[in-house]
N, C-alpha and C positions, 0 to 999 in steps of 0.2 A: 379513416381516422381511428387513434387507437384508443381504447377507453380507459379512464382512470380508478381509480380505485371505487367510488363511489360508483359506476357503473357511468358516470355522464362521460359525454367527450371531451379530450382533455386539449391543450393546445400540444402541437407537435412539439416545440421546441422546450415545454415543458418533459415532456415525452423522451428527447432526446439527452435532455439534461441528468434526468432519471436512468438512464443506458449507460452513459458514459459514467458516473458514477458506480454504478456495476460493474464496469469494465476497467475501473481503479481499481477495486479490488483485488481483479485477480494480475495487477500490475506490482502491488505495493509489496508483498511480501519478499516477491523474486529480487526487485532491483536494490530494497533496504540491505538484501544479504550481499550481494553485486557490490554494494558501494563499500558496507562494513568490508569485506574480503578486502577489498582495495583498498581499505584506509587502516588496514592491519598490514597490510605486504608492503604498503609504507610505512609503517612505524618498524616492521621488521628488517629493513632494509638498512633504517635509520639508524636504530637500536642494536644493530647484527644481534637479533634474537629468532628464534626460530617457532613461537609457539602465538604469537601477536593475533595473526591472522586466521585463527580461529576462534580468539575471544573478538577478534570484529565481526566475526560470521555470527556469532552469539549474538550481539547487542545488535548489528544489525537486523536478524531476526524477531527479537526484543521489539526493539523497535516499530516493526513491519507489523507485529502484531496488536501493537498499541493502536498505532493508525489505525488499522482496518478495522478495530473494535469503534473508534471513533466516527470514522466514515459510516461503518454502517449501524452504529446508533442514531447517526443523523438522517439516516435514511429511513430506519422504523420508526421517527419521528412522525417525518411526513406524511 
């Protein structure tokens, strides 16, 4: 069983919930930029503009950083 911060044992699926939270992290960054790129190469496409899709790569980024500040202040919460 794995132990928790206090050193007691914690429940696993406590445990698991705590992992996968971690494991958004290092998801959130990649796919906000992913989505921003693509929702600039559609606006580029729409717009016939050529420069779109790297202020979505921007805000998507933005973004991605906002999240993960949030996820993991909710995390050094607990």
């Amino acid at each position: 069983m794995l132990m928790g911060k206090t050193g007691k044992q914690g429940s696993p699926l406590k445990d698991f919930a705590r992992a996968a939270s971690m494991i958004q992290l290092a998801i959130i960054l990649p796919a906000a930029c992913v989505i921003g790129w693509f929702l600039g190469s559609l606006l580029d496409r729409w717009l016939h503009q050529q420069w779109m899709y790297v202020a979505g790569i921007v805000v998507g980024a933005i973004a991605g950083f906002v999240q993960m500040y949030r996820v993991a202040s909710g995390y050094m919460k607990d």
